[in-house]
C-alpha positions in Angstrom: 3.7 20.2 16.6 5.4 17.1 15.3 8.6 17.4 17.0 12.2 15.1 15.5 13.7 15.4 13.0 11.7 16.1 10.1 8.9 17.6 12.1 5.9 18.1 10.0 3.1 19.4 12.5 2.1 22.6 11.0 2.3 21.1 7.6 -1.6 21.9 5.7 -3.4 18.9 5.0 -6.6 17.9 3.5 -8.4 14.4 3.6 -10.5 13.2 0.6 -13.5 11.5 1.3 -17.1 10.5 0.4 -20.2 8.9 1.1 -19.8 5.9 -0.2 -17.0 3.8 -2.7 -17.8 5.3 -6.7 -18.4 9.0 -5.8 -15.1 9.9 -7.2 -12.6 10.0 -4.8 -9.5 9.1 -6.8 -10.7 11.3 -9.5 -10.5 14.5 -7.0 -7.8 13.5 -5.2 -5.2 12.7 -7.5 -6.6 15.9 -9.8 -5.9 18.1 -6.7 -2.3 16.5 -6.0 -1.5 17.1 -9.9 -3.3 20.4 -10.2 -1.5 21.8 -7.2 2.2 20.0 -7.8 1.7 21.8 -11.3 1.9 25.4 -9.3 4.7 24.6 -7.5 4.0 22.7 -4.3 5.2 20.1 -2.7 2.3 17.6 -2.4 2.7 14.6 -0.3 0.3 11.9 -1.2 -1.2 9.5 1.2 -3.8 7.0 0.8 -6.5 5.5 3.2 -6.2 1.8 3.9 -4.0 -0.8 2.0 -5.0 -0.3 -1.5 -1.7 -0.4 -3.6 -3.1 1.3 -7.1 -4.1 4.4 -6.1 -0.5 5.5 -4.5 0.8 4.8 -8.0 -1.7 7.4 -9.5 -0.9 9.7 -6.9 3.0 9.4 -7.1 2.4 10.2 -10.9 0.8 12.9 -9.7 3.4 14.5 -7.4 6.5 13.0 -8.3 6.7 11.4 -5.0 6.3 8.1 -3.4 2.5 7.6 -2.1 2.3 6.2 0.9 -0.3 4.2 2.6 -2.2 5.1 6.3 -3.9 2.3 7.4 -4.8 1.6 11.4 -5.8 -1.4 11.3 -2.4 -3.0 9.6 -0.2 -0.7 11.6 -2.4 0.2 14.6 -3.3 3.8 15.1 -0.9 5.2 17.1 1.2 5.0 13.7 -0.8 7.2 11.8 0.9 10.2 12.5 4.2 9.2 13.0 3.8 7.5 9.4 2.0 10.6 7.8 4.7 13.0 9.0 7.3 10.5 7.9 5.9 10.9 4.2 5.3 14.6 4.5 8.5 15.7 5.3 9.4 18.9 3.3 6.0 19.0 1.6 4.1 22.3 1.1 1.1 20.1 1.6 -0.5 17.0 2.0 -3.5 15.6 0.1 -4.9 12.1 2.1 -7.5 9.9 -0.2 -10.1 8.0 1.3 -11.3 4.7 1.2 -15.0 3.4 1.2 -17.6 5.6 2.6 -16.1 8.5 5.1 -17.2 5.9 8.3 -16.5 2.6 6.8 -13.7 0.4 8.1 -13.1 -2.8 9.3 -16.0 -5.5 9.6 -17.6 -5.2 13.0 -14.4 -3.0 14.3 -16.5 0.1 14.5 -14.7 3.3 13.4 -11.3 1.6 13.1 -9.4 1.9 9.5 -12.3 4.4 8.2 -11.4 7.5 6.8 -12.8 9.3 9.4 -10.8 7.8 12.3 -7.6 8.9 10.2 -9.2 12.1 10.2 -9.1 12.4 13.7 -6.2 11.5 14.1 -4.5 13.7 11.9 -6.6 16.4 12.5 -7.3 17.4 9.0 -10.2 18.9 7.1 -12.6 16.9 5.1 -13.4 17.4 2.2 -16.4 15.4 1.1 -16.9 14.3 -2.8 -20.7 13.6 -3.7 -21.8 12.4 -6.6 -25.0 14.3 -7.4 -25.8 12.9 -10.6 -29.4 11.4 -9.4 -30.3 14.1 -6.5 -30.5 17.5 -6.6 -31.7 19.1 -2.7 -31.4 15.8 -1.4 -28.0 16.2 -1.7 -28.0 18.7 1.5 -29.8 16.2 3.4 -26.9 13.8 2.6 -24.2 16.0 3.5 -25.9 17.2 6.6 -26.0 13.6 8.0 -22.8 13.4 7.1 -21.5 16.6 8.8 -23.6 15.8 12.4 -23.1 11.8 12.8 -19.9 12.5 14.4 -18.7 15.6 15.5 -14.9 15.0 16.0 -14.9 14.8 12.0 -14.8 18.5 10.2 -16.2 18.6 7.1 -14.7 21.8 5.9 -16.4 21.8 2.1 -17.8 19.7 -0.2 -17.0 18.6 -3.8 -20.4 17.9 -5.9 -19.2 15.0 -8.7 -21.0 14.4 -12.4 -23.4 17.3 -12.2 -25.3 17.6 -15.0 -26.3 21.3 -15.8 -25.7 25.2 -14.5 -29.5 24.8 -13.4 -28.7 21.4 -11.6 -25.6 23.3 -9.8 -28.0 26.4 -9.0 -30.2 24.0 -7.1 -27.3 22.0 -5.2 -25.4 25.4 -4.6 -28.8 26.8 -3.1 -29.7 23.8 -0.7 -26.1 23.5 0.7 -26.4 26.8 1.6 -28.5 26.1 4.5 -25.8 23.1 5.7 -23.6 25.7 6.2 -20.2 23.7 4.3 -18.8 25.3 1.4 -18.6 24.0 -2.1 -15.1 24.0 -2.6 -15.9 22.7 -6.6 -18.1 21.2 -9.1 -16.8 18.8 -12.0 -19.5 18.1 -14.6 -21.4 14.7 -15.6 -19.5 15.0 -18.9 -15.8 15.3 -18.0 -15.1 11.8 -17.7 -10.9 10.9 -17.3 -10.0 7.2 -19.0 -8.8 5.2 -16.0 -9.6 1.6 -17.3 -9.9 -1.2 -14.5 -10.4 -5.1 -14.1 -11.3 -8.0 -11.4 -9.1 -5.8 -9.1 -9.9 -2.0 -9.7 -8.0 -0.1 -11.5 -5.1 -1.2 -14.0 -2.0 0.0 -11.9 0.4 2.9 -13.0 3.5 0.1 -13.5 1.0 -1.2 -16.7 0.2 1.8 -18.4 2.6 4.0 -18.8 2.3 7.0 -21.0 -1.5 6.4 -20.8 -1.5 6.6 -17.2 0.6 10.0 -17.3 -2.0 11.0 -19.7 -4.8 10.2 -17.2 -3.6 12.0 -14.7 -2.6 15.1 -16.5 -6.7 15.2 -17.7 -8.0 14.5 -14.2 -5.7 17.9 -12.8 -6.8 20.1 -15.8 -10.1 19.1 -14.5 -9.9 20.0 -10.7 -8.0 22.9 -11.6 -11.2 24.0 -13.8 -13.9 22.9 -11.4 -12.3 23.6 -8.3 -11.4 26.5 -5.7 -7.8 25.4 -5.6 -7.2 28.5 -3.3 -10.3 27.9 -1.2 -9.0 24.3 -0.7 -5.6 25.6 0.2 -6.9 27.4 2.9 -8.6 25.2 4.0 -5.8 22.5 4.0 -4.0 25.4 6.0 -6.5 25.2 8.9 -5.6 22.0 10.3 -4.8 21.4 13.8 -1.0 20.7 15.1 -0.2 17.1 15.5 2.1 15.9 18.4 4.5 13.2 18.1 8.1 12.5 16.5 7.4 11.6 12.7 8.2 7.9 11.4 11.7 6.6 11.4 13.1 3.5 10.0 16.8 3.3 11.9 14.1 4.5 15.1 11.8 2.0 14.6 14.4 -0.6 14.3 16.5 0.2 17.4 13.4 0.1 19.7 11.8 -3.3 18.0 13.0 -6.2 19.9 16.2 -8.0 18.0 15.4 -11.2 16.3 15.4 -14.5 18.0 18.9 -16.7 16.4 19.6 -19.0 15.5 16.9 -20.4 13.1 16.2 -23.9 14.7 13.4 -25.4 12.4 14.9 -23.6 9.2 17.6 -26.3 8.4 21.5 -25.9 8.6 22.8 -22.5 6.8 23.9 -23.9 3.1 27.8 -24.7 2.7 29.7 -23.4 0.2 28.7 -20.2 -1.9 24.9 -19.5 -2.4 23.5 -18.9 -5.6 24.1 -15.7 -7.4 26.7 -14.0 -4.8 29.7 -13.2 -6.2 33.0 -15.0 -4.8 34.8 -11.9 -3.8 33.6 -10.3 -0.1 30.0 -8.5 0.4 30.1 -4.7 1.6 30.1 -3.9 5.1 27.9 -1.9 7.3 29.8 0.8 9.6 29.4 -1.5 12.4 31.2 -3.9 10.5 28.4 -6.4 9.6 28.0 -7.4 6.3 25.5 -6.0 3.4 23.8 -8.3 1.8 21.6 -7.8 -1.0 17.8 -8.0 -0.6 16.3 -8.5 -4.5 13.0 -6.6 -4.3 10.4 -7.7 -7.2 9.1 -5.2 -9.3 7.6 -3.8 -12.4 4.3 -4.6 -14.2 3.2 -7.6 -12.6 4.9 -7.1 -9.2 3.9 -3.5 -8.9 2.2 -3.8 -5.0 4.7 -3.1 -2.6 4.8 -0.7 0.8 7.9 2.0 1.0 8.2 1.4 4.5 9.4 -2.4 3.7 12.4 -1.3 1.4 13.0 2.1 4.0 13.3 -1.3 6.7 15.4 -3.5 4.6 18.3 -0.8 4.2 18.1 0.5 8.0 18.2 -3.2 8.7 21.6 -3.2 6.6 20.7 -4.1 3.5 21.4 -3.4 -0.3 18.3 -3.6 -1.8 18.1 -3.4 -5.2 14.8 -3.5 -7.5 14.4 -6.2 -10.5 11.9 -7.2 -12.6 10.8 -10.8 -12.9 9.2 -10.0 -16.5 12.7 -8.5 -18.1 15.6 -9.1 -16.0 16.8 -12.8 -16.9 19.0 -13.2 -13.9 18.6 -11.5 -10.2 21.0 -8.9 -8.8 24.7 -9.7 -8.8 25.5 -11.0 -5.1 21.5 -11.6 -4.1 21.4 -13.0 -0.8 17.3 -13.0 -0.1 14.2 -12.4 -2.1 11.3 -10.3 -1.4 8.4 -10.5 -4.0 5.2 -8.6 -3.0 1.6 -8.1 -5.0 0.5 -7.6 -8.2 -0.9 -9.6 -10.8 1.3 -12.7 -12.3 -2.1 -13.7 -13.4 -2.3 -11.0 -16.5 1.5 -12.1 -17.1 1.6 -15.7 -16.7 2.5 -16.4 -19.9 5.6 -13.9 -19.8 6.8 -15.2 -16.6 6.6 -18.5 -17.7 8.6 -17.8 -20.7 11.6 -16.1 -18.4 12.9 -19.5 -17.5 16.5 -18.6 -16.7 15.2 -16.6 -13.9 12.9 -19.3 -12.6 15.5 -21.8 -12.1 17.7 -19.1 -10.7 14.9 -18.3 -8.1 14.2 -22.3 -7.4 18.4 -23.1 -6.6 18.5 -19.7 -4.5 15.6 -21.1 -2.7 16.6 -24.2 -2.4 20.2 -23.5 -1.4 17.6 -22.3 2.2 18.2 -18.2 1.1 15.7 -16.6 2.7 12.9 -15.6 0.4 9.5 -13.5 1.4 6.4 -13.9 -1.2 3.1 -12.3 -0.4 0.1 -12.5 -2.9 1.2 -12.6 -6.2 4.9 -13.9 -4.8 2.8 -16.8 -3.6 1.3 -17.5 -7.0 4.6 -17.1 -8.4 6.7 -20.0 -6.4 4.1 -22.4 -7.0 4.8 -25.2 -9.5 2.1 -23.4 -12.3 0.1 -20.5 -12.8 -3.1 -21.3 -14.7 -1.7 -24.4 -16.4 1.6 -22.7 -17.4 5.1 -23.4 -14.9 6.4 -20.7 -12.5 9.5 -21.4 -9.9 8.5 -24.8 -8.8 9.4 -23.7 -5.0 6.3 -24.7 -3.9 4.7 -27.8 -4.2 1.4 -26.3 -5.1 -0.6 -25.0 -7.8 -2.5 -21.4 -8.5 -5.6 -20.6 -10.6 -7.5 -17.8 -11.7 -11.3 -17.7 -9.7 -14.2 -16.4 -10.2 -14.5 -15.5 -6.0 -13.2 -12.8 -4.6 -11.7 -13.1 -1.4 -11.5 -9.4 0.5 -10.6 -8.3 3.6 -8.5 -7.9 6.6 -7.2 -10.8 8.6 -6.0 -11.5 12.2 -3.4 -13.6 11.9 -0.7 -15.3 13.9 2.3 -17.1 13.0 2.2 -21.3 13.2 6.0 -21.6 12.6 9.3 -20.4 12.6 10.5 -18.3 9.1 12.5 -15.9 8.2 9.8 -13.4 8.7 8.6 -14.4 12.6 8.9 -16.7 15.5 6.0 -19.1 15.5 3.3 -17.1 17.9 4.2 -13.9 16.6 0.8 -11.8 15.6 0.2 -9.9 12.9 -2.6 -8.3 11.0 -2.9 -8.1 7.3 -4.9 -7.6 4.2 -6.3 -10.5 1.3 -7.5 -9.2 -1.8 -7.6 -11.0 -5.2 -9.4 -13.5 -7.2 -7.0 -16.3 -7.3 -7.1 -20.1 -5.6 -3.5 -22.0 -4.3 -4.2 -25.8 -4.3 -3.3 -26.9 -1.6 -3.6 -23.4 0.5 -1.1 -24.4 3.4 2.1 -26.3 3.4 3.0 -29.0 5.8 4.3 -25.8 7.8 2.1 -23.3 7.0 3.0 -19.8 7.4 0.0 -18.5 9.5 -3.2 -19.1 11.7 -5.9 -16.7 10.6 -8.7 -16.1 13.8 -10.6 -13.0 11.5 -13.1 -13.6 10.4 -13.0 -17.7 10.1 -10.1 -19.9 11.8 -7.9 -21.4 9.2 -4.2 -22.1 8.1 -2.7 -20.6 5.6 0.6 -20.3 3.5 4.1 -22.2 3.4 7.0 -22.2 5.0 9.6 -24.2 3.5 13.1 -23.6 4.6 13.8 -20.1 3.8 10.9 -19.5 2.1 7.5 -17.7 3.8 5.0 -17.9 0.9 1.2 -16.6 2.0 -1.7 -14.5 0.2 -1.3 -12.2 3.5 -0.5 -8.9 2.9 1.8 -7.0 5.6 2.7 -3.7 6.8 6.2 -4.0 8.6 6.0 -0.7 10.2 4.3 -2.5 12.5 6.5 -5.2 13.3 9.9 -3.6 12.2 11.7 -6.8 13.7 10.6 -8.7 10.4 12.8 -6.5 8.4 15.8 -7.1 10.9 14.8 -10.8 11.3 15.1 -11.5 7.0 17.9 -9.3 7.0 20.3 -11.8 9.4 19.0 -14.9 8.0 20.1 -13.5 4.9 23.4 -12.7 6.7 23.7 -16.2 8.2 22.8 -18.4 5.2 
């Protein structure tokens, strides 16, 4: 059992999964989160690896933040402890996939699959195939699938886009001999409207009502093609986990305090930084004062991990949410910026446009605030965005490419920020379609060593600008780290 507060370890749980990326994954797994939330559960949502649009989907879904499981950004002894963090009080919890059921990290062997999550949370797997252009073969497929490693239970299978009652007559009869269930069967012809782009999927944050609408068709379609009590039960068979679930005050009190002063970030700023109000900041109650973290948001800033924002406050911060396409000026008494993923690149022109905010961001930057920009905050700081100006923080420039650049990255830290002493390693995630001209500062923010050997990013001041995405549950010291300097300057 997962013991601490909030212990989670009987709690039933499923893991979504297939053989390869296309089968349908998102499809099933967000209409079994919305098909069961409409009955009256509890659903936590969790998703394999460090895709940002599919949580959005699924928090649609349950009404509930989804959350993202990913061993190879936080390591896998996190897993769990994160998991059970995000389950708390759920009646059950639905895990989606990523890739194939076995794929992971380049040359890593089985770590950041879906199946080494599996494992470690001792769920179930459910396994979505998309029989559209096999009929027995399919039971060959699943077979291999259930024998290549036996630590992973396939409990029942999902067959995806079949075409007729005689096609599901001949897939029913050849699984039979497998020996795995078929939990459910959703037809070629019930198709749901998710529309996607050079990323994958258009995110919740941009759609709206249509997305709503989405998700609402994909749950009247699991609930019509599936054995929602078959999968329950089998949810319910999952083994006990061990461990204390995921805490943010927890993590913080055993990560190691931050290094201060700041030696290479320049003298603190005299007189009052931009945007703070004259009058005294709230206090923690140790005493220390609150300052208030601005946290990017909203259509084109849309990619952000809970955990960061659970981190900020347990490091004593206010953080409040705004959104660089509507919000002219940032929070009343903003002391740091955080600005995560997403795509400026669809909203340049709108961004552009917001000048008042611009200027705001470019004087709170300049004033040495500390601000943290990863991905689309990169693109953002520079001096233009496909021709058209953004903050000017950086002297660089960002265009749309046609390359995309994928995949995780081994990284350590080449100098002092506000984020991590200079040697400090980290792992995270690239993905987008974009080009920074130049693609390191004078400083840049980090060394990557996987898979090629390369600098990249800027550190300016306060400023850590990079295309690397991070998960600070695994270095919880960041969030304590940008909390002081924001403190301090």
């Amino acid at each position: 059992m997962v013991t601490g507060a909030g212990s989670v370890g009987s709690v039933p749980r499923l893991v979504i999964a297939a053989p390869s990326s296309g089968s349908g994954k998102t499809t099933v797994a967000t209409g079994l989160m919305a098909a069961l939330s409409v009955r009256g559960m509890a659903v936590s949502p969790h998703k394999v690896g460090p895709d940002y649009i599919d949580p959005g989907y699924h928090g649609l879904a349950t009404g509930r933040v989804g959350r993202n499981l990913d061993a190879y950004l936080c390591g896998a002894e996190l897993v769990a402890p994160l998991f059970a963090h995000g389950a708390r009080g759920c009646d059950i919890a639905v895990v989606e996939g990523v890739m194939g059921l076995f794929d992971g990290a380049a040359g890593e062997g089985e770590l950041a699959s879906t199946a080494q999550v599996a494992k470690v949370l001792r769920a179930p797997v459910v396994l979505v195939v998309d029989a559209s252009a096999q009929a027995r073969s399919a039971a060959a497929l699943v077979h291999g699938f259930v024998s290549f490693d036996p630590e992973v239970r396939v409990g029942g299978v999902i067959l995806n886009k079949v075409g007729s009652e005689r096609h599901e007559v001949v897939l029913r009869e050849a699984l039979e001999a497998v020996g795995v269930p078929v939990l459910g069967v959703l037809r070629r012809g019930a198709r749901v409207e998710t529309p996607a782009r050079h990323l994958g999927l258009v995110p919740v944050a941009e759609r709206a009502a249509d997305a709503v609408a989405a998700v609402d068709a994909m749950g009247a379609m699991v609930a019509e093609g599936c054995d929602l009590a078959g999968l329950v039960a089998l949810a319910s068979s999952a083994g006990p986990l061990v461990g204390a679930a995921w805490d943010a005050d927890e993590a913080l009190v055993s990560s190691p305090p931050p290094p201060l002063p700041f030696p290479s970030l320049g003298a603190a700023p005299q007189g009052p930084p931009v945007g703070r109000p004259g009058g005294p900041r709230p206090q923690t109650p140790d005493g220390l004062t609150m300052p208030v973290v601005a946290l990017a948001g909203g259509a084109a800033f849309s990619f952000s991990y809970a955990e960061h924002a659970e981190l900020l406050t347990a490091a004593g911060a206010e953080v409040v949410t705004f959104d660089p396409l509507r919000d002219e000026e940032l929070p009343e008494g903003t002391s740091g910026v955080v600005i995560g993923g997403g795509f400026p690149e669809v909203y340049a022109s709108e961004l552009s446009a917001n000048e008042g905010l611009r200027k705001q961001i470019a004087e709170l930057a300049a004033s040495g605030a500390p601000v943290a920009a990863e991905c689309a905050g990169l693109l953002y700081l520079c001096r233009e965005l496909d021709g058209m100006p953004m903050c000017g923080v950086l002297d660089a420039s960002a265009r749309m490419s046609e390359r995309l650049t994928l995949g995780y990255r081994d990284a350590v830290a080449v100098s002092d920020s506000v984020l991590a002493a200079a040697g400090t390693r980290m792992r995270g995630h690239e993905f987008h379609r974009t080009v920074v001209e130049p693609g390191a500062g004078d400083s840049p923010a980090w060394g990557v060593r996987v898979p090629e050997r390369r600098v990249e990013g800027f550190v300016v001041g306060g400023v850590h600008a990079s295309y690397l995405h991070t998960h600070w549950a695994s270095a919880p010291g960041v969030a304590r780290r940008f909390v002081e300097r924001c403190r301090t300057s």
